[in-house]
C-alpha positions in Angstrom: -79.8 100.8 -59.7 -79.8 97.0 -60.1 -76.6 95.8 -62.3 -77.0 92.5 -62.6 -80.5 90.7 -63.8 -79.7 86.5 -63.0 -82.4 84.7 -64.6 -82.6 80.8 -63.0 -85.0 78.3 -64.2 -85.9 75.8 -61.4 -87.6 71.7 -62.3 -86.7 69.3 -59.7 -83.8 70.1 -58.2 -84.8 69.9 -54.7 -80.7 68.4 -53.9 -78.8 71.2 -55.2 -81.5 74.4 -55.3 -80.0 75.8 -51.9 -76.3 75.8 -52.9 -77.0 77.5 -56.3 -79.2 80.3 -54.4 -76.6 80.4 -51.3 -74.4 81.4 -54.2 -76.3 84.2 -55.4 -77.4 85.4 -52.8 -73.4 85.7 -50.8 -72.4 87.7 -54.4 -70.0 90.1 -53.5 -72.3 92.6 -56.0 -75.0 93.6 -54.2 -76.9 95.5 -56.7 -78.9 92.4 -58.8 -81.9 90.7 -59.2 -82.6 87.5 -58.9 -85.3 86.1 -60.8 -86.2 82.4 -59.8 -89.0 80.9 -62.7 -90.3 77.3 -61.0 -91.3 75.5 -63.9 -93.7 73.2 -62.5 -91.5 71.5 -60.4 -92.8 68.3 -58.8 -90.5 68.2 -55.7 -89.6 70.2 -53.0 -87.7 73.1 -55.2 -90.8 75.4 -54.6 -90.7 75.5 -50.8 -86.7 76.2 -51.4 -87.2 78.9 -53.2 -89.7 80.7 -51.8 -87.9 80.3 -48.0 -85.3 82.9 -50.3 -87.5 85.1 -51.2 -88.3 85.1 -47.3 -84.2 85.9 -46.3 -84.0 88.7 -49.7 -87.3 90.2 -50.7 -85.6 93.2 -51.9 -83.5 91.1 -54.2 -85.2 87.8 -55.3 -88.3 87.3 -57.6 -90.2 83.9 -57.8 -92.9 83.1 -60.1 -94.2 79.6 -60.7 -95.7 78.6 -64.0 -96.5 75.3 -66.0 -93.9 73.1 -67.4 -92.8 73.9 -70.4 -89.2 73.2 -70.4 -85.8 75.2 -69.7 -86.2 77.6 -72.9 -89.4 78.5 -71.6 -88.9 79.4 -68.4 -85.9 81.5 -70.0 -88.0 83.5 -71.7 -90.5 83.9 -69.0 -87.9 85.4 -66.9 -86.6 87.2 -69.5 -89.5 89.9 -69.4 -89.1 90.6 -65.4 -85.0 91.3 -65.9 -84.9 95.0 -65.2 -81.1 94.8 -64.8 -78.2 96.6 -66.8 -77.2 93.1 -67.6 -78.3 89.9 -68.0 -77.2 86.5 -67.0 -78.5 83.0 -67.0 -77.6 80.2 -64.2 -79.1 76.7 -64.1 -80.6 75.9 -60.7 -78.2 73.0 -60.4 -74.8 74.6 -60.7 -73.5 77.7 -58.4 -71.2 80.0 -59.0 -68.5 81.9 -57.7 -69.0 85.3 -55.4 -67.0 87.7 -56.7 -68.2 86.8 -60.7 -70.5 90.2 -61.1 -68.0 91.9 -59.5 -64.8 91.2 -61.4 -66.8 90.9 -64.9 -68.6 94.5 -64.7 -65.2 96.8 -64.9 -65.3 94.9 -68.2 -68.9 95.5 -69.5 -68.6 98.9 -68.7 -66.4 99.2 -71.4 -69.4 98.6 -73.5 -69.1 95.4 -74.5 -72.6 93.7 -75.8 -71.6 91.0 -74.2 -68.3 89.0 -73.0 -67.5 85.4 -72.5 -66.0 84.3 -69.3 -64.3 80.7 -67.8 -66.2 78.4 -66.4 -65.6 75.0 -64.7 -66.9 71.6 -65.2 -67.2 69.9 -61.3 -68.7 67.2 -60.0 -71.4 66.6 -57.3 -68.8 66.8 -54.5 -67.2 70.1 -56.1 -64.1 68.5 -57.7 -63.0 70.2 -60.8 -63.3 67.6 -64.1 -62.3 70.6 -66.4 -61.7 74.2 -66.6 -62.8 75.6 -69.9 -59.5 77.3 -71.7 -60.7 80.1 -73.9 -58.7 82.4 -75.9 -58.9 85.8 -74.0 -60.0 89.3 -76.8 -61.0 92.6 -76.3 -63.4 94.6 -78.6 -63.7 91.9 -81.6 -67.3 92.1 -83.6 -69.5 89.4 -83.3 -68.3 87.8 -86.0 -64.7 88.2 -85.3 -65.5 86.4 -82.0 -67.3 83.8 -83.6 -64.3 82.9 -85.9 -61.9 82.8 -83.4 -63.6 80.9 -80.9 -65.0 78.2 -83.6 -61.0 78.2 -84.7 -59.9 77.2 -81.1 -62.4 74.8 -80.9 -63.8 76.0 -77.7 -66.9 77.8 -78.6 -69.1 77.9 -75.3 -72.6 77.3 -76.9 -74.5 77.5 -73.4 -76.5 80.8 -72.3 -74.3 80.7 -68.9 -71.3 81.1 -70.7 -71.9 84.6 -71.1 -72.7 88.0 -69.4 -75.6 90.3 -71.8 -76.3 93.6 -72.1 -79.9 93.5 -71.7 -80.5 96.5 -74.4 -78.6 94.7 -76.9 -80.6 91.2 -75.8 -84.0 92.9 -75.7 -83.7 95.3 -79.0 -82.7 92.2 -81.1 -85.7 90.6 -79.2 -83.6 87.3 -78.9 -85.6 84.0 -77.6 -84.8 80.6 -76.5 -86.8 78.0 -78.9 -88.9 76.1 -76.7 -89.1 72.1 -76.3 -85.5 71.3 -77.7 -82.9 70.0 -75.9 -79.8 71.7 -75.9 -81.8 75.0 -76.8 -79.2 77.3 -76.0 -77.0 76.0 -78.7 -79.2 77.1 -81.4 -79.9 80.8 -80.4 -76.5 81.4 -78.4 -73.9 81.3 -81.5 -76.5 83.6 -83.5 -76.5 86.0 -80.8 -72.8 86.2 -81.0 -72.9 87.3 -84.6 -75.3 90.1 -83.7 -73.2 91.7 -81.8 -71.2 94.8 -82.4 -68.4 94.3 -79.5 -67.4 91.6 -77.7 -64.9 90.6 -75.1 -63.3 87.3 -73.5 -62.3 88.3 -70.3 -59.4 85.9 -67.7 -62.0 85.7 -65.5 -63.3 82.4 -63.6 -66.6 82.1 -61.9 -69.2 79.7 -62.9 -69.5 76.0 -62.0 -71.1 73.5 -64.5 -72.5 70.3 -62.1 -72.1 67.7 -64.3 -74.2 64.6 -63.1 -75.5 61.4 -64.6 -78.3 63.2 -65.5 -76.9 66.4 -67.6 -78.6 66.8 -71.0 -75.0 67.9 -71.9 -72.9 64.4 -71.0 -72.8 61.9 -73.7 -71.7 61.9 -77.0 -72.7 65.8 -77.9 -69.4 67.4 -78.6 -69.5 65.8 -82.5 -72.6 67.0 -82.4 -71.9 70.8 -81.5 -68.9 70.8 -83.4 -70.8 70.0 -86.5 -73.6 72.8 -86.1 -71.0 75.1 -85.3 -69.7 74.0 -88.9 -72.7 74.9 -90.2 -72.7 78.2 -88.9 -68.9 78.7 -90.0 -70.0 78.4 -93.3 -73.2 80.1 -93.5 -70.9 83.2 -91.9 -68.1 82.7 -94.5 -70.7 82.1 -97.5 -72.6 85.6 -96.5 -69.1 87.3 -96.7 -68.4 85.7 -99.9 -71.5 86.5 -101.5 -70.7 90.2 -100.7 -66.9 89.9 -102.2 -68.2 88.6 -105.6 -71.3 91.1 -105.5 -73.6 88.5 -106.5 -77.6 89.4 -106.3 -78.6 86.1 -103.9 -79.3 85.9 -100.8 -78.3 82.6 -98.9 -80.9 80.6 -97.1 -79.4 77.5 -95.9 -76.6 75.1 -95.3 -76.6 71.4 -95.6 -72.9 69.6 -94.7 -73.2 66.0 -95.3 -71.6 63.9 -92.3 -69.4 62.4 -94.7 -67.5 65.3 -95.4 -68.0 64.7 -99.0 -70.2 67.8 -100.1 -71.1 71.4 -98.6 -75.2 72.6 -100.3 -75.9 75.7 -99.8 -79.4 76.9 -100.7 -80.2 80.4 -102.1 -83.4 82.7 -103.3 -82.0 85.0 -106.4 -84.9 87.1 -108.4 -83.2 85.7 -111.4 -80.3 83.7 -112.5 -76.8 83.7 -111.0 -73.3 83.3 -112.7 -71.7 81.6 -109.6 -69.0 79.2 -111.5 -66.5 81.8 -110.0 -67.3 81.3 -106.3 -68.0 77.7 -106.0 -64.1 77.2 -107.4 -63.3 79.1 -104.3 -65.3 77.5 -101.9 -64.1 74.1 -103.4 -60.4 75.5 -103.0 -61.0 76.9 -99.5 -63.2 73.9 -98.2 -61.5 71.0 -100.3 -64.2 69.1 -100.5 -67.7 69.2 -103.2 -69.9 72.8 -103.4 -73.3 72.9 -104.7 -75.3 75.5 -105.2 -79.3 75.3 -105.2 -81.4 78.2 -106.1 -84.7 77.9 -104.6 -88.0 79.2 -104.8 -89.8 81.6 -102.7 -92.3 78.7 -101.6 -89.5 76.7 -100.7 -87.7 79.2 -98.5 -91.1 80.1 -96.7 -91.5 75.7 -96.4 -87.9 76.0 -94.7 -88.8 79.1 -92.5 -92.8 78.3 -90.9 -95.3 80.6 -89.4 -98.8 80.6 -89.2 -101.1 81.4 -92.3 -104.0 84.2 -92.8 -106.2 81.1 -90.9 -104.3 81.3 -87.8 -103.0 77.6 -88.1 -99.6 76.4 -89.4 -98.5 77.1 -92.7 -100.0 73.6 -95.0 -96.7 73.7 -96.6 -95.0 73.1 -93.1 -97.7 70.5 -91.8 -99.0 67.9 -94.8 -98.5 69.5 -98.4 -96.0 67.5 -99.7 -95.4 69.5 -103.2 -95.9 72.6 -104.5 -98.3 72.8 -107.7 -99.0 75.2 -110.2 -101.7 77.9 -108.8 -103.7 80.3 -110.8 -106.0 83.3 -111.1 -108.9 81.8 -112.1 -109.0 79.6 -109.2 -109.7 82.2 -107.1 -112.9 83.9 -109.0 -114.3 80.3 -109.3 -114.1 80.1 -105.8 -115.8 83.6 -105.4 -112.8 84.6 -103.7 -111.6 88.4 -104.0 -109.0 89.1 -106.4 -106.9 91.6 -104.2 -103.8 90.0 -104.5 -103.0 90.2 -100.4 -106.2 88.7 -99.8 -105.3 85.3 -101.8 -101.7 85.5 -101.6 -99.6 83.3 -98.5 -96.5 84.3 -96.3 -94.6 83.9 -99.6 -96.1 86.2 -102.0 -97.7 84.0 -104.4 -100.8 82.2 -104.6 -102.3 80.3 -101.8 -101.7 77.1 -102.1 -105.0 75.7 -100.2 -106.7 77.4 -104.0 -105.0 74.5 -105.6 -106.0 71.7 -103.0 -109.8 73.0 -102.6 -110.1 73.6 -106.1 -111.1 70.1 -106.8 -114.3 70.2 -104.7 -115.1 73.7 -106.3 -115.0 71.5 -110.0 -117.0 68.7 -108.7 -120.0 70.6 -107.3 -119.7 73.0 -109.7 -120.9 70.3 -112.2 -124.3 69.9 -110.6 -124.7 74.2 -110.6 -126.3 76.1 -113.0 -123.8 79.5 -113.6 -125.0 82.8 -113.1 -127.5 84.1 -115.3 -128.8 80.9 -116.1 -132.9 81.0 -116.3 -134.6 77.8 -113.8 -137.7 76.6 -112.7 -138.2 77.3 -108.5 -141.3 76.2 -106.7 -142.3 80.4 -106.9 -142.0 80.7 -110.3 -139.3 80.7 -113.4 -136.2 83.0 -112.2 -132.7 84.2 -113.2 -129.7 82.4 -111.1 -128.6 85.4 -109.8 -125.7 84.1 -107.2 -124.5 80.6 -107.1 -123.4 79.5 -103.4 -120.6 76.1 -104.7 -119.3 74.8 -100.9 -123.5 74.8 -99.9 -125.1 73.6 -103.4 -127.3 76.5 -103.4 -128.1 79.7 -105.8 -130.2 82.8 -105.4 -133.2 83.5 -107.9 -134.3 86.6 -109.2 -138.1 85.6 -109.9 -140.5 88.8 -111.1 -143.7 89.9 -109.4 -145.4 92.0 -110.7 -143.5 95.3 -111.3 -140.8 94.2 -109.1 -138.3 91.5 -108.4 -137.4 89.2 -106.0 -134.8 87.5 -104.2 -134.9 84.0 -102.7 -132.3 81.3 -101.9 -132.7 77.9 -103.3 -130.7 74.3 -102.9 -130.0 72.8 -106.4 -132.3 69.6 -105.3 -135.1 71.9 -105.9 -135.0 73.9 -109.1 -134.9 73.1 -112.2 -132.1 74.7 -114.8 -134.4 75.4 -117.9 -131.2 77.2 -119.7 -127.8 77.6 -118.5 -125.7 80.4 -119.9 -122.1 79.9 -122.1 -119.1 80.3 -120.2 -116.7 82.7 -121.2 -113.3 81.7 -122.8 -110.5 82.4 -119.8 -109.0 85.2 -120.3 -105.2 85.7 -120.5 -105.1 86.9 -116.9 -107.0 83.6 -116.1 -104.3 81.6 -117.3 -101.7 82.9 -115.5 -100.4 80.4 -113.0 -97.4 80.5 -110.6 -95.2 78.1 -109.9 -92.3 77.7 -107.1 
């Protein structure tokens, strides 16, 4: 039965691909897959790889695949792991051979997943810095999370960790694709799914770090700052629950300042929450606001894809939400079943607001339905109008029967148009944010 499932992305690494697969490869574990994704490398790293699969067949996978980045390839992986566990290694670092070894006495405790040390080295193998950690045993998620963001350690990189792969695949975790840093923003989140985790004294993975790491630089501000954000959001969720306010939080904004904490909420109606924003502000020591939003907005925040199959318009160029209603719908001959008009949020589409002026335009140069006009077969009752094509459809008499025929506007003659009906109430219902 294979233990371990090690999923390693490969782009250009030609120089250091062999030592990262010698590493894997001389595991003192012999009972894991090894699942090597080629990401459209340009170099040499395919001919590497492949000589592996070549020494192992048993044991090593490769696929190659277009570029699409390190999150990508990730995933790709990701859905040939057949492994009790899961673990990630970058093509350009190596790690130690007894790591699968001495960490699964501890996942077979049950763990979800557990954290583990890791080293920072450089090209030649010279340690820069060994990662302290404060070692736990079966904390939740979010226990973990608040005592690692507390010691200022938080490992925010998918090789920090060892997975269960039931708990990975049943929350159907995914790397976003075509960030940098992508592991930071799924990694953190993962922790506060699970149920147990542990930190284990145990050493075994080797971070390169070369000119060219994404992580190098001035990131750590940055991390420590999104981990704020998630402190927060955790700690706001808990406090929500304590006051047993109806709300549900949606977002957190932390001005680089430090001068004011927004969080952003969705509430079915209004919220006395005078009580909790003194505690924040005593806790936090610094400004709370509080921002109810609407249902549009949170869906705005969120994306997707509409009904059409493209990206949501209030995601790509609508800039503000206007007011929508009921009536645009049945003068675009639309059908009023409510989740046949309605968007990702519940209400209205907006696109009825936006189209709605073309509809009022050509609507002017339309006689309505039931109007009586002159065709070139004969005088007729309009008995469809067709707005978007600046057509209608005639019932003309002839003889003892009627019949149909389809006519532009250009070439009829509207010899009396019928009175609209006043709107009714249900028409002038409109929805707002």
């Amino acid at each position: 039965m294979i233990k371990v499932s090690v999923i390693v992305p490969i782009y250009n690494v030609e120089k250091q691909l062999a030592k990262c697969l010698d590493s894997l490869l001389n595991q003192t574990l012999k009972d894991i897959q090894i699942i090597l994704v080629n990401d459209g490398s340009e170099d040499s790293s395919a001919e590497i790889a492949k000589k592996y699969v070549v020494k192992d067949p048993d044991r090593v996978l490769y696929f190659e695949k277009a570029n699409g980045g390190l999150s990508d390839a990730r995933n790709y992986g990701l859905k040939y792991a057949t492994g009790e566990y899961i673990s990630f290694v970058d093509s350009d670092d190596y790690i130690t051979e007894n790591l699968y070894t001495d960490l699964l006495p501890y996942m077979e405790q049950k763990y979800d997943m557990i954290k583990f040390k890791i080293a920072k080295v450089d090209e030649q193998g010279n340690v820069l810095e060994k990662n302290y950690t404060p070692l736990f045993e079966e904390k939740s998620g979010e226990e973990a999370f608040d005592i690692l963001y507390k010691a200022d350690v938080m490992t925010e990189v998918a090789w920090g960790y060892l997975y269960k792969r039931d708990f990975f695949r049943r929350n159907k975790f995914e790397f976003t694709k075509g960030k940098y840093h992508e592991d930071f923003g799924l990694i953190p989140l993962i922790l506060l799914k699970a149920d147990k985790v542990a930190s284990v004294d145990v050493f075994g993975y080797n971070y390169v770090q070369t000119q060219k790491s994404i992580t190098r630089g001035n990131t750590e501000i940055t991390y420590k700052r999104a981990l704020d954000l998630l402190y927060f959001y955790d700690e706001m969720v808990k406090k929500i629950k304590e006051y047993k306010l109806d709300m549900t939080l949606t977002d957190v904004e932390y001005k680089f300042d430090n001068s004011k904490i927004l969080f952003s909420f969705t509430s079915d109606g209004r919220v006395d929450f005078r009580e909790l924003v003194k505690d924040l502000a005593a806790t936090y020591k610094t400004r709370i606001e509080l921002r109810q939003i609407g249902v549009r907005d949170e869906v705005k925040r969120i994306g997707g894809n509409g009904v059409c199959g493209r990206e949501l318009c209030c995601c790509s160029f609508l800039g503000d939400f206007e007011t929508v209603s009921i009536k645009m719908a049945k003068e675009q001959n639309l059908s009023l079943n409510p989740t046949k008009i309605s968007g990702n949020c519940g209400r209205l589409m907006c696109c009825l607001k936006y189209e709605q002026e073309v509809y009022e335009e050509k609507e002017k140069r339309l006689p309505h339905v039931g109007a009586i006009v002159k065709t070139p077969d004969g005088v007729g009752e309009v008995d469809n109008v067709e707005t978007l094509k600046e057509a209608v459809r005639v019932r003309i008499k002839d003889g003892d029967i009627f019949k149909q025929k389809r006519y532009e506007v250009k070439d009829i003659k509207v010899i009396k148009d019928v009175k609209i009906e006043e709107n009714s109430e249900e028409d002038k219902i409109e929805e707002e944010n």
